[in-house]
N, C-alpha and C positions, 0 to 999 in steps of 0.2 A: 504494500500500500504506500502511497504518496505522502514524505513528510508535510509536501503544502497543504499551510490552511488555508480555509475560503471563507471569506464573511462577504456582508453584502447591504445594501441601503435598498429598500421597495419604498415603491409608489407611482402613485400614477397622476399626473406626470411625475419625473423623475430624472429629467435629462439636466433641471436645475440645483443638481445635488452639488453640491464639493466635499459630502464627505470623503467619495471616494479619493481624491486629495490628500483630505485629511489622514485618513488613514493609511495610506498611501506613504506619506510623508515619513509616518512614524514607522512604516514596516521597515524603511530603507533606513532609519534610523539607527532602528537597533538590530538592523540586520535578521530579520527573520523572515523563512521561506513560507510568505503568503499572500494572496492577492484579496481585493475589497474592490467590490464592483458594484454597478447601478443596474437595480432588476426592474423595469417597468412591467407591473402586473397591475391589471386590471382589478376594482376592487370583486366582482364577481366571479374571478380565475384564485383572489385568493386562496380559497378554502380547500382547493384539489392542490395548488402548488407548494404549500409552506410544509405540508408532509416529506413532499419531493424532497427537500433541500439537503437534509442528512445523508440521503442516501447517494446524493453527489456528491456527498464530501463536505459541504457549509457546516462551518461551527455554530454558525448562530448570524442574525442578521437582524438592520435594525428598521422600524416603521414609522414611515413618516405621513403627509396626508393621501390619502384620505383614509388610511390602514388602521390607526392608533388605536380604536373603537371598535371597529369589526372584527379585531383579532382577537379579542377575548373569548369568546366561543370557542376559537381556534387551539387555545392554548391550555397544558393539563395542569399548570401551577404558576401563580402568580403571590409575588411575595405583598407583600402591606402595603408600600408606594402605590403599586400602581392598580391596587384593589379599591384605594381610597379614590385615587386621581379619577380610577375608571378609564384607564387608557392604559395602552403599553407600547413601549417604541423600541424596545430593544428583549431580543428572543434567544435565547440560547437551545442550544439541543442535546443533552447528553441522555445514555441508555435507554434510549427508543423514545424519549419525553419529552417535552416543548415546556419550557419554561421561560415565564415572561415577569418584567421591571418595568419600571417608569425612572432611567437615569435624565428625563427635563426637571425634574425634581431639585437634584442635586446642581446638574448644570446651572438654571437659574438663580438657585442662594449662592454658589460656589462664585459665581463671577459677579455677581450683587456685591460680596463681601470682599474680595478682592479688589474690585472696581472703586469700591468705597469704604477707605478703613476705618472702624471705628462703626461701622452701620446699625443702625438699634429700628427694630420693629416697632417696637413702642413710642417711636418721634413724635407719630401723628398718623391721621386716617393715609390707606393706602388708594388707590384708584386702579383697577384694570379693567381697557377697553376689550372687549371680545368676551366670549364662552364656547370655544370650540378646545380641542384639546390641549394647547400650550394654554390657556385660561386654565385649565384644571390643574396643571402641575403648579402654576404660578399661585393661585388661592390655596393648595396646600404648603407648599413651599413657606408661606408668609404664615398660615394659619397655626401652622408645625413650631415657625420660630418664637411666637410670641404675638403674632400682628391679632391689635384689637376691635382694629375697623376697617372693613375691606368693602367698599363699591365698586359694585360692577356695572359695566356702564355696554349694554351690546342693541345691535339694531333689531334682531329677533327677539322679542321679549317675551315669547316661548320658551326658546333655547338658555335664556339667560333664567327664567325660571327654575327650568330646571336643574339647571346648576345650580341655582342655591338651593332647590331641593336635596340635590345630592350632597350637599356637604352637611348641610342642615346646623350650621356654626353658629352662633350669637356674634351681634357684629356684622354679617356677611347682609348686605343691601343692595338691592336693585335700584337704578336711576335710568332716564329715558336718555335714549342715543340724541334726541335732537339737542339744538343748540342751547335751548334753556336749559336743557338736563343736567346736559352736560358742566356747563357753567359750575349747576350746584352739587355736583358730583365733585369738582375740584376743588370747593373753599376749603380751604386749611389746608388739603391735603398733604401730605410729607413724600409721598412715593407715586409717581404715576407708571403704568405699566402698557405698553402698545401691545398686546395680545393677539391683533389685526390681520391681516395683510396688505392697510390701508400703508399706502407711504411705499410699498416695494416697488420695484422695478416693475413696468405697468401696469399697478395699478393706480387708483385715484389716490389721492393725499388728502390727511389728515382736517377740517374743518374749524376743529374746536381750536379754541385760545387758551392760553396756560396762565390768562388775569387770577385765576382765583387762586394756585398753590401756595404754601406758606415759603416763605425767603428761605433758600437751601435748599430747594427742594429736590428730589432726585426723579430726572424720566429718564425710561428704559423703553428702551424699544427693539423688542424682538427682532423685529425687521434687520438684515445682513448684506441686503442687495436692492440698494447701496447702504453702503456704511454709515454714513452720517446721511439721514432721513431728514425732510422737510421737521419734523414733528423735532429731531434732536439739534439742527439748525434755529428753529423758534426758540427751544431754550437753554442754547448756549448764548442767544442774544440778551437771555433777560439775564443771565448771571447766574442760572440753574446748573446744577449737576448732571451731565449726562451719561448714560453706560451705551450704549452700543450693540447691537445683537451677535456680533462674530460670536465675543467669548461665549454662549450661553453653549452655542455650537460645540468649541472646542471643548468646553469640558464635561458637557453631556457624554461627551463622547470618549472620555479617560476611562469610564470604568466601563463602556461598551468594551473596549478596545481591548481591558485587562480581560474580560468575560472571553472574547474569543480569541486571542493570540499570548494572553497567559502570561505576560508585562503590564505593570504598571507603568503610560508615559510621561513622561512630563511636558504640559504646557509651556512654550516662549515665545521670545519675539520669533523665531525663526520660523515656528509652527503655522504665525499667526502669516507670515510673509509668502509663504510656501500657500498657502490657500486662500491668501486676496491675489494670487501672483493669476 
């Protein structure tokens, strides 16, 4: 048998991944025999394909949209993350078994804390726009560390219900996507979070104003492409702290990494130059 491992990024589409980069980067790194490639699978081919995968040889592979939610069926064991989250992005496969994580979890706090040192949950109310699955990791992520007051701010107010259904938190509040909602979904606020796809690479951009956050405040925006987002340009003008979407990426993706090629990497500038390159 083949010492090469195989891992892998799904989705559908999928051709705007850089994990494979990513991972990529770090196999050549430390020198080990295996490759990370981009599976575009239909969400409806899931459920016959993710069986397949072992038995070509994939250690485990990771899910991105529109997989994160539909994979749960799919999967024989899922640890607490991503029971909570109700999402899974990252799958391993060992003795004939499918086991699933939620490492946006860790991603999200890991470069929140990093990106800002000294970062305390308890500043002030948090704000995140969206309720599709990085919403879920992010409202536990905050919920897990201490966060007291979290609005959620989404244009479905179906979907945003029931996300708060699903956490079912004290604290945890819905606000209306329009402009008035919005507004008051930000007074005081200490943290805002772009959850969206609003601000990426064609799509529409961001509407709301950032008048109402309390002085210091910190926006994060998932969004990666591009780097600095309409939404993180608005508040570097006002004097606000911004985080950036790359890192959520790269560090989500440290313990995928150790999960299928069995190294822990390490994040750096090189990392990060090697997958904006």
């Amino acid at each position: 048998m083949s010492d090469l491992k195989l891992a892998a990024v799904i989705g559908w589409p999928i051709h705007h991944s850089r994990s494979p980069k990513l991972h990529g980067h770090w196999l050549k790194q430390y020198g080990i025999s295996g490759t990370y490639i981009a599976l575009p699978i239909r969400p409806d081919d899931l459920a016959d394909c993710l069986p397949r995968l072992p038995k070509m040889g994939f250690t485990g592979c990771n899910l991105t949209i529109p997989h994160k939610e539909i994979v749960l069926p799919l999967v024989d064991e899922i640890d607490a993350a991503a029971r909570a989250v109700g999402a899974v992005n990252t799958v391993t496969f060992r003795d004939g078994r499918i086991f699933g994580t939620n490492t946006d979890v860790y991603g999200f706090m890991e470069y929140l804390r990093a990106s800002v040192p000294g970062f305390r949950t308890d500043a002030g109310p948090a704000v995140v726009l969206g309720a599709g699955g990085a919403s879920r990791a992010v409202l536990y992520g905050l919920a897990e560390a201490g966060a007291r007051e979290i609005r959620v701010v989404n244009r479905s107010k179906a979907r945003a219900e029931a996300l708060i259904q699903h956490f079912a938190r004290p604290g945890l509040t819905l606000h209306a996507v329009d402009e008035a909602g919005a507004v008051e979904a930000l007074a005081g606020a200490a943290l805002l979070v772009n959850a969206t796809s609003l601000g990426m690479t064609g799509q529409p951009d961001h509407t709301i104003t950032l008048d109402g956050l309390a002085a210091g405040a910190i926006v994060y925006d998932l969004v990666y492409s591009p780097l600095e987002t309409s939404l993180l340009r608005q508040a570097k003008a006002r004097g606000l702290r911004t985080v950036d979407g790359l890192g959520m990426l790269l560090y989500q993706a440290k313990p995928a990494f150790e999960r299928f090629f069995g190294v822990t990497p390490e994040i750096d500038d090189a990392l990060r130059a090697a997958v904006l390159a």
